[in-house]
C-alpha positions as CSV (number, residue, x, y, z in Angstrom):
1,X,0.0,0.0,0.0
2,X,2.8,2.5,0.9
3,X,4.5,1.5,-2.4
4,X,1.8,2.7,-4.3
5,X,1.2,5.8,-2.4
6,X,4.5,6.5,-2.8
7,X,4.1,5.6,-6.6
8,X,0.7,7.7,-7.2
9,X,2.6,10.9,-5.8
10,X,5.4,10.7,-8.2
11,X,3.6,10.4,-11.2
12,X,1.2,13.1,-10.2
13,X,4.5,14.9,-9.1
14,X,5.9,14.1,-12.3
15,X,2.8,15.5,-14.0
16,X,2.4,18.7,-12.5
17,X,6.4,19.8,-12.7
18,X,5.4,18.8,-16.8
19,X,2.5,20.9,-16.9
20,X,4.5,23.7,-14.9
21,X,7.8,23.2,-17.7
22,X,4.9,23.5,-20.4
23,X,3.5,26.8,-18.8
24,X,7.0,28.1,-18.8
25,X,8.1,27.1,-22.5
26,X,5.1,29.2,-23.8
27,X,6.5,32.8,-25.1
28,X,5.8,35.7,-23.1
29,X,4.5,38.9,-24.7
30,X,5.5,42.7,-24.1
31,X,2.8,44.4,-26.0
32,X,3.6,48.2,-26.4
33,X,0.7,50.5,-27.6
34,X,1.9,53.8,-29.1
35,X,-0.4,56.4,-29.2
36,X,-0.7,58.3,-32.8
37,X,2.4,56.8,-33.8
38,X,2.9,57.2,-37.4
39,X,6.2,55.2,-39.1
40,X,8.7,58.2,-38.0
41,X,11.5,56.1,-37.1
42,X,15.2,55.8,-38.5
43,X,14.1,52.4,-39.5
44,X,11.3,53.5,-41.4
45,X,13.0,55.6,-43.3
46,X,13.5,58.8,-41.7
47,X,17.1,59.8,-41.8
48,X,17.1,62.4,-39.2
49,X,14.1,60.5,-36.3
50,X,16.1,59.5,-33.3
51,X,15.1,56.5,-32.4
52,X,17.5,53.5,-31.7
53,X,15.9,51.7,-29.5
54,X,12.9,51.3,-31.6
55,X,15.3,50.6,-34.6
56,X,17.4,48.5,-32.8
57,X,14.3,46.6,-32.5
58,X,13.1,46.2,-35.8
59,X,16.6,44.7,-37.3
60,X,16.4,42.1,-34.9
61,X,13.0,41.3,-35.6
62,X,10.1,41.9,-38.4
63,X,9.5,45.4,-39.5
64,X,6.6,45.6,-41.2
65,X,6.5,48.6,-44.1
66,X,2.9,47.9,-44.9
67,X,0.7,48.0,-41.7
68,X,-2.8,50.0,-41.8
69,X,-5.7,50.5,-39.3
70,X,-9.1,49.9,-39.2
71,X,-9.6,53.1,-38.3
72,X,-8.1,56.5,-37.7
73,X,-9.3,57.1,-34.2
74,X,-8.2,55.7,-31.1
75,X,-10.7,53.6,-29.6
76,X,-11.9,52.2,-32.7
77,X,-8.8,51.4,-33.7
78,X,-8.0,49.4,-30.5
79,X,-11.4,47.3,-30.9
80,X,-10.1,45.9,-33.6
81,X,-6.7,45.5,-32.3
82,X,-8.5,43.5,-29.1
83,X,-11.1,41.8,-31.2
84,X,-9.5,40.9,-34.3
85,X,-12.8,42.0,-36.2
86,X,-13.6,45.1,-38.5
87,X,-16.1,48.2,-37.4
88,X,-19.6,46.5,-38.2
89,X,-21.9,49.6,-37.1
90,X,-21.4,53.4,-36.5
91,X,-19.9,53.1,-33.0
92,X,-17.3,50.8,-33.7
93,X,-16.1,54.0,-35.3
94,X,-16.0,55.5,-31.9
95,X,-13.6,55.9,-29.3
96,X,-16.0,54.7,-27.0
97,X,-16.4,51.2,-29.2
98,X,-14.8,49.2,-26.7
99,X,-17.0,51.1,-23.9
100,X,-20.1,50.2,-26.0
101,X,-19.4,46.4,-26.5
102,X,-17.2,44.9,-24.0
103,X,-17.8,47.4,-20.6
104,X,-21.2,46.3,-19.7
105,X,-20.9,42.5,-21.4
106,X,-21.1,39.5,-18.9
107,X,-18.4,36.7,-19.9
108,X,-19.6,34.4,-22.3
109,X,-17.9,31.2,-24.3
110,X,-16.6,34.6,-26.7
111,X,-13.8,36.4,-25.3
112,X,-13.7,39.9,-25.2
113,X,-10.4,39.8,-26.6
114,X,-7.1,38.2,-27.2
115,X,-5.9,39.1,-23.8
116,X,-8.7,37.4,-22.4
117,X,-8.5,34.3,-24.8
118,X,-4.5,34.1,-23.3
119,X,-5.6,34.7,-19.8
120,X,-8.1,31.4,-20.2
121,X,-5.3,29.5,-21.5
122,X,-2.7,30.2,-18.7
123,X,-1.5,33.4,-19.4
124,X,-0.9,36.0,-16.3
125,X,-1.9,39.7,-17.9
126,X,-1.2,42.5,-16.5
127,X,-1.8,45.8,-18.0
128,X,-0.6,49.7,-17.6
129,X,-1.8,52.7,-19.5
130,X,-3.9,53.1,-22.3
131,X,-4.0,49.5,-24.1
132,X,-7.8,49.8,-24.3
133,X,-9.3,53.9,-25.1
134,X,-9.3,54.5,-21.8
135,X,-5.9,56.3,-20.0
136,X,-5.5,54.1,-17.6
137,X,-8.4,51.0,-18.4
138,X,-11.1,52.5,-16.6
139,X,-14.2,53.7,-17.8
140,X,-15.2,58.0,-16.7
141,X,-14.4,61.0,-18.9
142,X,-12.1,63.5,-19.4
143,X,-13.2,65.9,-16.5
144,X,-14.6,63.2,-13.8
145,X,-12.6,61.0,-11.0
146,X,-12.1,57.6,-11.7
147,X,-14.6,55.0,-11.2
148,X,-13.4,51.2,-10.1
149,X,-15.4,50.4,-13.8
150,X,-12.6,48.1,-16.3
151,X,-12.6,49.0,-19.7
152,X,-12.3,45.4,-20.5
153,X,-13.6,43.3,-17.2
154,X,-12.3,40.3,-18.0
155,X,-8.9,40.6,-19.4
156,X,-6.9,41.6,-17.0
157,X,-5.0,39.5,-13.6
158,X,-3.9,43.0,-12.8
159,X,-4.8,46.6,-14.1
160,X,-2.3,49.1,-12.5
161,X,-1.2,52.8,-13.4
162,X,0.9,55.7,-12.2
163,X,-0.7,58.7,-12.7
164,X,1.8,61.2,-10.7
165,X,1.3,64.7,-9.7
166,X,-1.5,64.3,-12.5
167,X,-3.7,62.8,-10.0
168,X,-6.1,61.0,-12.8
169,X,-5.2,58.7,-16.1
170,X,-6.7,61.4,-18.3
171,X,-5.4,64.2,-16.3
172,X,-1.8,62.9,-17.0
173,X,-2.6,62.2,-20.7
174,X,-3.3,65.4,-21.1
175,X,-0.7,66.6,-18.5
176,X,1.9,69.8,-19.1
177,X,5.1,69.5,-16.6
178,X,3.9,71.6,-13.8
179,X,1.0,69.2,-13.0
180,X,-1.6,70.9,-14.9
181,X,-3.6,69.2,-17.8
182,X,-5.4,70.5,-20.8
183,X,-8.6,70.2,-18.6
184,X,-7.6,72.4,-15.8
185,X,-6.8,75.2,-17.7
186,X,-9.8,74.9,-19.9
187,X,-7.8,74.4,-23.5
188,X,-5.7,77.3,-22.9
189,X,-2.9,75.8,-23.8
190,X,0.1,74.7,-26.3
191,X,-0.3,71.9,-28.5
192,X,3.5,71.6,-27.2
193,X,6.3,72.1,-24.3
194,X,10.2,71.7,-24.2
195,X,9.7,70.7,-20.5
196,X,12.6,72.0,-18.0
197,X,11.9,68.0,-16.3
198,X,13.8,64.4,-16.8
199,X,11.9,61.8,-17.7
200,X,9.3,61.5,-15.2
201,X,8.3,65.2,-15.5
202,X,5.8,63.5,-17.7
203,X,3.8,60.7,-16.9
204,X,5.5,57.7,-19.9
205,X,8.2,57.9,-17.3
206,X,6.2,56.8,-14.8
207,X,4.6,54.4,-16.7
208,X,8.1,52.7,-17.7
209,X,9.2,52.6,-14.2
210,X,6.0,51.0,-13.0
211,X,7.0,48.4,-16.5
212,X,10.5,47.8,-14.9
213,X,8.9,47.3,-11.3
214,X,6.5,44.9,-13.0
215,X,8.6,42.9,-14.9
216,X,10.7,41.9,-12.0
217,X,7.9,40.6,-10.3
218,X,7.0,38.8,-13.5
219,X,9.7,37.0,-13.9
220,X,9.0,35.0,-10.3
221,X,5.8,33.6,-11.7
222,X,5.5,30.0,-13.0
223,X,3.3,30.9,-15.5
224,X,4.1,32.7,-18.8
225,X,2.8,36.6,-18.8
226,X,0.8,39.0,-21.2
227,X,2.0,42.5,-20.4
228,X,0.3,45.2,-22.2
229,X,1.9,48.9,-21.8
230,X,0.4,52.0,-23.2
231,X,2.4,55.1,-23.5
232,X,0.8,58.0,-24.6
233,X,2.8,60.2,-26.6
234,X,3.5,61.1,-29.2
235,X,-0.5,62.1,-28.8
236,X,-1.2,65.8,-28.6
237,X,0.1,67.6,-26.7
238,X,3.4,67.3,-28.1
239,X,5.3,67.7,-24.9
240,X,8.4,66.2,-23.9
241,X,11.8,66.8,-21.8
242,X,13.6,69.6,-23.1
243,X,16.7,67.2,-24.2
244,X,14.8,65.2,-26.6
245,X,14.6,68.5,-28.1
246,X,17.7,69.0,-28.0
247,X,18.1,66.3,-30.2
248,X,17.3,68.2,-33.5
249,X,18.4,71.1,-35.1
250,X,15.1,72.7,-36.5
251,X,16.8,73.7,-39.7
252,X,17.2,70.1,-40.7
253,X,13.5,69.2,-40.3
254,X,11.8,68.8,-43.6
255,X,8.2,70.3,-44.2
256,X,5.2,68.0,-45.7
257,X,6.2,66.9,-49.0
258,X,2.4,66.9,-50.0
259,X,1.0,69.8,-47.8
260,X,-1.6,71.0,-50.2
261,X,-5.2,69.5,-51.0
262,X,-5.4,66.9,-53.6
263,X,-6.6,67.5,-56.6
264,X,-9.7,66.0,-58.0
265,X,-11.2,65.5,-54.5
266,X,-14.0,66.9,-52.1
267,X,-13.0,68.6,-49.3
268,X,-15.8,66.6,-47.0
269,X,-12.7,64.2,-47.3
270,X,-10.9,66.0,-45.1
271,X,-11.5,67.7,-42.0
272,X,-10.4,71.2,-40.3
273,X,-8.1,70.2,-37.6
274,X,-10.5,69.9,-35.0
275,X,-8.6,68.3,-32.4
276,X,-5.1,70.1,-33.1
277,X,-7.2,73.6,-32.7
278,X,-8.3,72.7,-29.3
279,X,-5.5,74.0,-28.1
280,X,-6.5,77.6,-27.7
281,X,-2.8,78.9,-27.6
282,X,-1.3,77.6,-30.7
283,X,0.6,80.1,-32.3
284,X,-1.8,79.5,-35.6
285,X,-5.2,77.7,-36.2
286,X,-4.8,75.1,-38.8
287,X,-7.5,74.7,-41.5
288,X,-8.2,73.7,-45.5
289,X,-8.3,77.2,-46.5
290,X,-4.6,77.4,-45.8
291,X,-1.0,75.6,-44.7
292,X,0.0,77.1,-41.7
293,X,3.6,79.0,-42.2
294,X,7.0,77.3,-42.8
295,X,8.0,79.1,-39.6
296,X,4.9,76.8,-37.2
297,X,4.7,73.5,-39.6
298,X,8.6,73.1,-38.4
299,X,8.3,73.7,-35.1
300,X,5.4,71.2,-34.6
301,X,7.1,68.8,-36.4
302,X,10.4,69.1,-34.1
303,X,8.0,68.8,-30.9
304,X,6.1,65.3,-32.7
305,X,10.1,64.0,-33.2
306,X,11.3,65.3,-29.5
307,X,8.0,63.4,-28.2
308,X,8.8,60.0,-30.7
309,X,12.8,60.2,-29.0
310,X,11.1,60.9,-25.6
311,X,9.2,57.1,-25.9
312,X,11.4,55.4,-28.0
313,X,13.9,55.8,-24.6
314,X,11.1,54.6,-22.6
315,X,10.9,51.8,-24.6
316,X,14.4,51.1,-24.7
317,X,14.6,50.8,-20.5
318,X,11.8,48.9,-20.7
319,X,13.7,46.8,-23.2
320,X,16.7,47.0,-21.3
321,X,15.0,45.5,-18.5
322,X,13.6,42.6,-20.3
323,X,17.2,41.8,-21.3
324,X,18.9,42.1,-17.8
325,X,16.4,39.9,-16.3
326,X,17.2,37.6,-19.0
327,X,13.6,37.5,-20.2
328,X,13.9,38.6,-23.8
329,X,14.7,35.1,-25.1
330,X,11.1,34.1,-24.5
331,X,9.2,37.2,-24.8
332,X,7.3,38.1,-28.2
333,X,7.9,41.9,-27.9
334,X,5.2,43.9,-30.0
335,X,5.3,47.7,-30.8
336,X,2.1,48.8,-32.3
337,X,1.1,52.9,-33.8
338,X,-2.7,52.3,-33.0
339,X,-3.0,54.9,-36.1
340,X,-0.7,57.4,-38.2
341,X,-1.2,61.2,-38.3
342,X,-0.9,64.1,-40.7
343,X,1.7,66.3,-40.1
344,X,0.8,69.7,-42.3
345,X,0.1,66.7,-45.1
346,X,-2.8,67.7,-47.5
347,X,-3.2,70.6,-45.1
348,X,-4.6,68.0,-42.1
349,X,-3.4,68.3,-38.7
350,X,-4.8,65.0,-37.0
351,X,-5.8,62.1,-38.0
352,X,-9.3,61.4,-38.8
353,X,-8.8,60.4,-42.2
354,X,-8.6,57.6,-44.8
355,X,-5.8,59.1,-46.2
356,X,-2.3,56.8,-46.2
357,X,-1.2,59.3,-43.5
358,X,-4.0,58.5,-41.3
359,X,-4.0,54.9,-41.6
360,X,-0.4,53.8,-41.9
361,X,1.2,52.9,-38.7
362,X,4.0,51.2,-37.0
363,X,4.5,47.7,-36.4
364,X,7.8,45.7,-35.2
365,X,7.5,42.3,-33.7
366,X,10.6,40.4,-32.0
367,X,10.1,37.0,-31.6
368,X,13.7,35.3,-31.2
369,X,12.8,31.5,-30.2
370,X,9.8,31.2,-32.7
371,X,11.8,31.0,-35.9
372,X,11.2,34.5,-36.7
373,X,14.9,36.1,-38.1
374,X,15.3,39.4,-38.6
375,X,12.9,40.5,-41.8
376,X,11.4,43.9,-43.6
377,X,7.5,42.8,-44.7
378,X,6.4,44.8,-47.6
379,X,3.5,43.0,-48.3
380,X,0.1,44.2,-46.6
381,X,-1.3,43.7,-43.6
382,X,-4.1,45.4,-40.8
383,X,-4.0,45.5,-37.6
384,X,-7.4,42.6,-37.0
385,X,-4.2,40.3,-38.3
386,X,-2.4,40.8,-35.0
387,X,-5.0,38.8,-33.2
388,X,-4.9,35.3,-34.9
389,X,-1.3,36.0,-35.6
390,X,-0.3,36.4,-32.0
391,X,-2.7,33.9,-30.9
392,X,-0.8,31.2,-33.2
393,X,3.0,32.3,-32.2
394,X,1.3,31.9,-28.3
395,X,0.3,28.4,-29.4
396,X,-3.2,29.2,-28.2
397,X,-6.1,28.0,-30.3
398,X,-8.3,31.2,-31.9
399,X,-11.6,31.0,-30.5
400,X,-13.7,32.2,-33.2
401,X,-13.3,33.4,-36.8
402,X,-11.7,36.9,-37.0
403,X,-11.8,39.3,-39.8
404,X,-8.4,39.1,-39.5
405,X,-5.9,36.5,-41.0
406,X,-2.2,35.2,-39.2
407,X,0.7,36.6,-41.3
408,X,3.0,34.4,-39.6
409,X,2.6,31.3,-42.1
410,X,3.2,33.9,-45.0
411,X,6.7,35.3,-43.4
412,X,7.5,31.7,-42.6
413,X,6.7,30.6,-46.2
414,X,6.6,33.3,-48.7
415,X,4.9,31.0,-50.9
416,X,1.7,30.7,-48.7
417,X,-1.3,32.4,-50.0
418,X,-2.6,34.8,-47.3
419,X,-4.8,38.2,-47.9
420,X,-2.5,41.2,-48.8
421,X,-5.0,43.9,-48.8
422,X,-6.3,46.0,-45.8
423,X,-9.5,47.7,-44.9
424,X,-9.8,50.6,-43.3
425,X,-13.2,52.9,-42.4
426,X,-14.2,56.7,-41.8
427,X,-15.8,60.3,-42.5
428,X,-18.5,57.9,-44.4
429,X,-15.8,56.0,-46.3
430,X,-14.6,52.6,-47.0
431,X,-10.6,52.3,-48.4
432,X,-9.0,49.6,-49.8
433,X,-5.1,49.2,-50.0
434,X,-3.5,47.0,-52.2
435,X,0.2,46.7,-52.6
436,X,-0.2,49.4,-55.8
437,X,-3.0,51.5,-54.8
438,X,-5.6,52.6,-52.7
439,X,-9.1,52.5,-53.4
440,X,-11.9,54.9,-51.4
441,X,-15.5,54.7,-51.5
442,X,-17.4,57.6,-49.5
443,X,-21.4,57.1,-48.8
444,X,-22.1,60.7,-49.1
445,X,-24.1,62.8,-51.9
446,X,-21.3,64.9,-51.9
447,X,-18.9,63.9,-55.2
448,X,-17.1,62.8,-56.2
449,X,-17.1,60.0,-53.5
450,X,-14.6,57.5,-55.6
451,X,-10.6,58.6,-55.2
452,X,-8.1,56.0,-56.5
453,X,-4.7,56.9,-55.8
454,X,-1.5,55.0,-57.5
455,X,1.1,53.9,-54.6
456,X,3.2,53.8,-57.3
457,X,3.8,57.2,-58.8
458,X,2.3,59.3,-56.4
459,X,2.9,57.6,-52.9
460,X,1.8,60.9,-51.0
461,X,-1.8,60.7,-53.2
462,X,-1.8,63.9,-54.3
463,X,-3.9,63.3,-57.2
464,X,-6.7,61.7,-57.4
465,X,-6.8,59.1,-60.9
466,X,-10.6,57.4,-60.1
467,X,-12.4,59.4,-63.5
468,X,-9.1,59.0,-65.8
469,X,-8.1,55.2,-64.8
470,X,-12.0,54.0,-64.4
471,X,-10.6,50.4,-65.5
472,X,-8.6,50.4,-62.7
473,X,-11.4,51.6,-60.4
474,X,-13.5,48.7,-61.9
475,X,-11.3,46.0,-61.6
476,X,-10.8,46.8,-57.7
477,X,-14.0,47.9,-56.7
478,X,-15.5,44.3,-56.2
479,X,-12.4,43.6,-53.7
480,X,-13.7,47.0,-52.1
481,X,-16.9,45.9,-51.8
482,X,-16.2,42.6,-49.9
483,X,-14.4,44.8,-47.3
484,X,-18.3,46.8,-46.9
485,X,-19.9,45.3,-43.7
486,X,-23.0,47.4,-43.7
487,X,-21.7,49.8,-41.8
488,X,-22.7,52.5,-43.7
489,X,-26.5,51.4,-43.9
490,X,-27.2,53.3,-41.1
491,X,-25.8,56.5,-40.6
492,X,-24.4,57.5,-37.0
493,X,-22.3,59.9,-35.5
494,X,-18.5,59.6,-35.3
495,X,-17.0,61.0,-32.1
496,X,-13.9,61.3,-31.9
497,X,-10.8,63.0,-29.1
């Protein structure tokens, strides 16, 4: 009898230290969220961005030219992120989509995203800042306190944020370096500020160190981890310590290379700069009737590069971190732009758009012990691909058909078939990128509400070409079409920050 006592608690020991050596084979996964970041790296092309760490990155792992949004907003673009699934009715288009569909769901045999699907299948999640809409994951607005409300209830083992001298998530996303916010002083303010302040004069500083803190307790865990981090700029304002600044000489910043209005278009394409003129001190209002001067266009670019440097370096000690603790071999880091934004281009300051500008986006993903060597993807893919592409390099079955499709067979075998267009929706519009062109359809009375724009010869779509290449326009329109979900057959509004 004691000989098979002793027998049955081996093999259960056996079993369990198997199950635990399983747990910790499966990849971890840094997931970093970059607010309004559009591809203005070194590694993307820009010869004067400093951004090393972010570069560094990308030639050790895939660097993805071709990545577009669902949509140019933030929450919107972050339900499809989560849910790997394209806007289906007017307030997926909103940044209070996730609010809408996830806040106030019960759990279900559906997870409310891939975050959740991990955490069902052993994953420990933890996030920090603004993976979800909201600042800091929790659902009030701009001007209220907190409630104790998750964005997304079910996702999460852990949902913790610093908000500083800020004293709220949206107070510090919003926040100037002497504690005050765009809401405190009632939009008199900057769109920008050299801050006098190191790094955690403004809140991503905090936000990596609580990373750092985090990861170290991480790495005691059995189990393998999902940690999501949000950092907030380069969204508006453009503020950052005064040395990332320092950085660039003003003189060597480019303007727009396309900072007029295209031609053959409707202006109801476009919009006025609605968010960037909230800022009731900017030296000039921005609008279609006009390009703001050489002089302004400059100096807001300078402060969008000083806040780019001022994350990539929190990136990199988050980075750093990873390495010293000799958790980067199994970790699947991520960067993601949740959108791009128009900087003076076709006279738009914002996003809002489904201009290339609007929709393009960052997207590097390291993942060293999957197989996954250092390439540059040209081909296209959207942001609902993350999903079932993650999900798969996670080993963790996909729960449900996504919109989305896994790239990862593709960059593994360049001969696999795999969907190399992307789909993006707004302002009443559907557009369709191919590798060649891009393809618009507006639902509006206003015309004309076809653009076609060749990638090829005009990669800053200048001109439209939809009435003098209608075979072109005729041969893509039935792939547009399959990208239409109905969610233009009833009309709603679009809010947007």
């Amino acid at each position: 009898m004691k000989a098979k006592l002793f027998l049955s608690f081996c093999v259960v020991a056996i079993l369990a230290t198997t199950g635990c050596e399983t747990k910790k084979k499966m990849p971890n996964v840094l997931f970093i969220a970059v607010d309004d970041l559009r591809p203005e790296l070194g590694s993307y092309g820009n010869k004067i961005a400093h951004t090393p760490y972010m570069d560094n990155l990308a030639s050790e792992g895939l660097l993805f030219k071709n990545h577009f949004v669902q949509v140019p907003t933030c929450g919107a673009s972050r339900y499809g992120l989560l849910t790997g699934m394209r806007p289906k009715t007017p307030k997926h288009l909103s940044n209070k989509a996730i609010e809408y569909e996830i806040s106030d769901k019960a759990e279900n045999s559906i997870p409310e995203t891939f975050i959740h699907q991990l955490r069902r299948n052993g994953y420990y999640t933890v996030g920090i800042g603004k993976i979800s809409h909201s600042a800091d994951g929790l659902v009030y607005g701009y001007t209220e306190e907190p409630s104790d409300k998750r964005e997304l209830p079910n996702s999460w083992d852990e949902l913790v944020f610093d908000s500083g001298k800020w004293g709220t998530g949206w107070n510090s996303f919003f926040g100037y370096s002497n504690g005050e916010n765009r809401q405190s002083l009632k939009k008199m303010v900057k769109p920008y500020e050299a801050g006098n302040v190191n790094d955690d004069g403004y809140v991503d500083g905090l936000t990596a160190n609580l990373t750092i803190s985090k990861l170290r307790e991480l790495k005691k865990r059995s189990e393998p981890f999902f940690l999501g981090v949000g950092f907030f700029k380069p969204h508006l304002p453009f503020n950052a310590p005064k040395k990332y600044w320092d950085l660039y000489d003003r003189n060597e910043i480019p303007l727009s290379t396309n900072p007029t209005i295209p031609e053959n278009i409707n202006l109801k394409s476009l919009h006025d700069s609605g968010e960037f003129n909230q800022y009731k001190l900017t030296d000039e209002s921005a609008g279609l009737s006009h390009t703001l001067s050489d002089a302004y266009s400059k100096k807001l670019r300078h402060s969008y590069l000083a806040a780019v440097s001022y994350i990539d370096a929190q990136i990199g000690k988050v980075l750093d971190e990873l390495h010293s603790l000799g958790l980067d071999e199994n970790t699947i880091v991520v960067v993601w732009g949740d959108h791009g934004w128009h900087l003076g281009d076709q006279r738009v300051w914002g996003k809002h758009t489904i201009f290339e500008k609007a929709l393009k986006s960052v997207l590097i993903i390291k993942a060293p012990k999957l197989g996954l060597t250092h390439k540059v993807i040209n081909s296209v893919v959207e942001t609902v691909d993350i999903y079932p592409s993650l999900l798969q390099l996670c080993n963790v079955d996909l729960p449900y058909k996504t919109d989305g499709e896994s790239f990862i067979d593709q960059i593994r075998n360049p001969n696999t078939q795999n969907n190399t267009v992307a789909y993006s929706y707004f302002r009443n519009g559907i557009s369709l990128r191919t590798d060649s062109y891009r393809l618009t359809k507006y639902f509006r009375k206003e015309e004309p509400s076809i653009e076609l724009y060749d990638h090829a010869s005009d990669p800053d779509e200048t001109r439209n070409i939809a009435r003098s290449r209608p075979d072109i326009v005729q041969e893509l329109m039935p792939l547009l079409d399959e990208g239409d979900t109905g969610l233009y057959a009833t009309q709603g509004n679009q809010d947007s920050k």
